[in-house]
C-alpha positions as CSV (number, residue, x, y, z in Angstrom):
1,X,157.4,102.2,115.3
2,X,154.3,102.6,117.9
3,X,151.1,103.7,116.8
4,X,149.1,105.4,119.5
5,X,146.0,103.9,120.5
6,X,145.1,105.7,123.8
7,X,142.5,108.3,124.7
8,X,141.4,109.8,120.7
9,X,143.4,107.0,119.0
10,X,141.5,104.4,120.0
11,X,139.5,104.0,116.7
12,X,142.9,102.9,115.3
13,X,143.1,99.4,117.1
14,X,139.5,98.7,115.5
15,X,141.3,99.8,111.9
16,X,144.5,97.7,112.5
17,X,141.7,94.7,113.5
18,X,139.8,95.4,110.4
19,X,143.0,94.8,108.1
20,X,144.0,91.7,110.2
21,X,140.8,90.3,109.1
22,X,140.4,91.6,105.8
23,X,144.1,90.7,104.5
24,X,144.6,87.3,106.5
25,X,147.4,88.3,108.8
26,X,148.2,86.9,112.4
27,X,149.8,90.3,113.5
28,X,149.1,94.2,114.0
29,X,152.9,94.7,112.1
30,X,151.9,92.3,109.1
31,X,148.8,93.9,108.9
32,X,150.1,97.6,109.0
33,X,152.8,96.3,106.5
34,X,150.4,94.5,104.1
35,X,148.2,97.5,104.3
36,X,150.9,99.5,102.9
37,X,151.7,97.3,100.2
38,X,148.2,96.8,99.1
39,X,148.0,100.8,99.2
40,X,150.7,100.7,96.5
41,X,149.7,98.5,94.5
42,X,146.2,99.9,94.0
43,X,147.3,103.1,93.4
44,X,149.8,101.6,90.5
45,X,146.3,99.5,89.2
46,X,144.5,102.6,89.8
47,X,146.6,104.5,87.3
48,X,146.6,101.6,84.7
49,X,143.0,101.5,85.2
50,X,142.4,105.4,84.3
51,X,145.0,104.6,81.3
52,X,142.3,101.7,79.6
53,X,139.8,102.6,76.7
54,X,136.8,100.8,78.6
55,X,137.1,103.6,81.5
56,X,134.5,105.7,82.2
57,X,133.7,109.0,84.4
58,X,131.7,106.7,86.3
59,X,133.9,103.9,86.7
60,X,136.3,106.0,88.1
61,X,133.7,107.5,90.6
62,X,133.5,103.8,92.1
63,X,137.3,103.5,92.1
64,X,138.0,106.7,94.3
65,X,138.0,106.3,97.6
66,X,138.5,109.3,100.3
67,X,142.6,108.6,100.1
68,X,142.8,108.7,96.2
69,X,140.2,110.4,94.3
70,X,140.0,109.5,90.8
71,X,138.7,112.1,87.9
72,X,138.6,110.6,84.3
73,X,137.3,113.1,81.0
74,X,136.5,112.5,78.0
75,X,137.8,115.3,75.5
76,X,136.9,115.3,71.9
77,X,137.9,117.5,69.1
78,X,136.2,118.4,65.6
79,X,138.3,119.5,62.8
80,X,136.5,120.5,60.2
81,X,139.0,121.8,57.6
């Protein structure tokens, strides 16, 4: 797989870079490829996150990022009878 980085793509070698530092790899592919991975993951912990009792709308505000946007609401109902 090639990923332009020419002319308008050139942002995306500073992005791969980013990742290299960020998740300790020695290569653009491992980088790319623990991106990915980490993507995944977080979107499974993410999910489990929404799922626990201590969540809050705001919580979930600081866990959304522009890729996954997360929306948590509490509902309550009142029966009276």
């Amino acid at each position: 797989m090639r990923i332009r980085t020419d002319g308008d793509y050139g942002h995306r070698i500073d992005t791969i870079q980013a990742a290299m530092t960020a998740l300790d790899e020695n290569t653009k592919t491992a980088a790319v490829l623990a991106a990915c991975e980490h993507a995944r993951q977080d979107r499974r912990a993410k999910e489990q996150a929404l799922a626990h009792p201590d969540m809050t709308p705001e919580l979930a505000e600081i866990l959304s990022t522009s890729a996954i946007q997360l929306h948590y609401e509490i509902t309550a109902t009142v029966d009276t009878a």
